[in-house]
N, C-alpha and C positions, 0 to 999 in steps of 0.2 A: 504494500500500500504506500501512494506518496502523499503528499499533503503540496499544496501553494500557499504561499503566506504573503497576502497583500498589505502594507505596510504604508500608508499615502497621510501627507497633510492637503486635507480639503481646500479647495477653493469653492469658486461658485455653483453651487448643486440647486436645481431647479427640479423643477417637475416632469422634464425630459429626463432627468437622472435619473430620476425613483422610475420611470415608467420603463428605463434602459435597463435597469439594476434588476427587474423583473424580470422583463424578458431575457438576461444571460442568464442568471438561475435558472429558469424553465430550459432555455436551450441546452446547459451543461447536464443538468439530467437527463432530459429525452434525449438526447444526439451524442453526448458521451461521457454518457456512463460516471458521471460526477455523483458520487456516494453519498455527500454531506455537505454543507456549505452555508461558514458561520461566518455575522457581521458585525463589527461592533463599532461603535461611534464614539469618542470622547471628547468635547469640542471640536479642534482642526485636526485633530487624529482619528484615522480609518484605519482597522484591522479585517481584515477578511481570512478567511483558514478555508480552505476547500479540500476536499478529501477523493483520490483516486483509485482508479484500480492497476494503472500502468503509465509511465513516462507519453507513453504513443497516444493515449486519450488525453493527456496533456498538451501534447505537440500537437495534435487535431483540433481539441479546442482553441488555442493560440493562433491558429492558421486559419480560422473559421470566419468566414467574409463577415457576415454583423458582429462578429467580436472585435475583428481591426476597426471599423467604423465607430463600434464604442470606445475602442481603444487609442482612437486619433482624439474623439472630442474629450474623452479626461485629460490626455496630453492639451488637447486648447483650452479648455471650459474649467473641467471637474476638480482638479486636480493642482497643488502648486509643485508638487513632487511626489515620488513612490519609488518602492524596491518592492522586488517581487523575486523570493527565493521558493526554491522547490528542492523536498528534502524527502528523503526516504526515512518511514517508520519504522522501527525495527522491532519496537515492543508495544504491547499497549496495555497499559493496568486502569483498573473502573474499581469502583464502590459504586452501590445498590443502585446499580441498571439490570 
């Protein structure tokens, strides 16, 4: 399993953003295979954690025509910066799931 970890200080987020942020959730589950996909907001800080099943559903999604078009307008609009690391999990431990 790998995980993405999106890591952004906010800039201007509209109502095309929430409606854009939608639509990539829906498209990363139905088209590939995207397991989980957690957001969190703290002021001008964005965390995003998404969870896979292989490098290649990563590389797919990333390559994926309306993911570049959203991924041009956070580089203009959404965004005043971000990093985006992708890590392999090697263990997982839980309490009461």
């Amino acid at each position: 399993m790998f995980a993405v970890i999106f890591k952004a200080k906010t800039g201007s987020q509209d109502e095309h953003y929430s409606q854009t942020v939608e639509l990539m959730r829906t498209l990363a589950f139905e088209k590939y295979n995207c397991q989980d996909f957690i957001a969190v907001t703290e002021g001008q800080q964005e965390v995003t954690i998404s969870y896979w099943l292989s490098q290649e559903d990563i590389k797919n999604w990333h390559a994926d025509s309306q993911h570049r078009v959203a991924q041009q307008l956070g580089r203009d609009t959404w965004y005043d910066s971000y990093v985006v690391e992708v890590v392999e999990i090697l263990r997982k431990y839980s309490f009461g799931e």
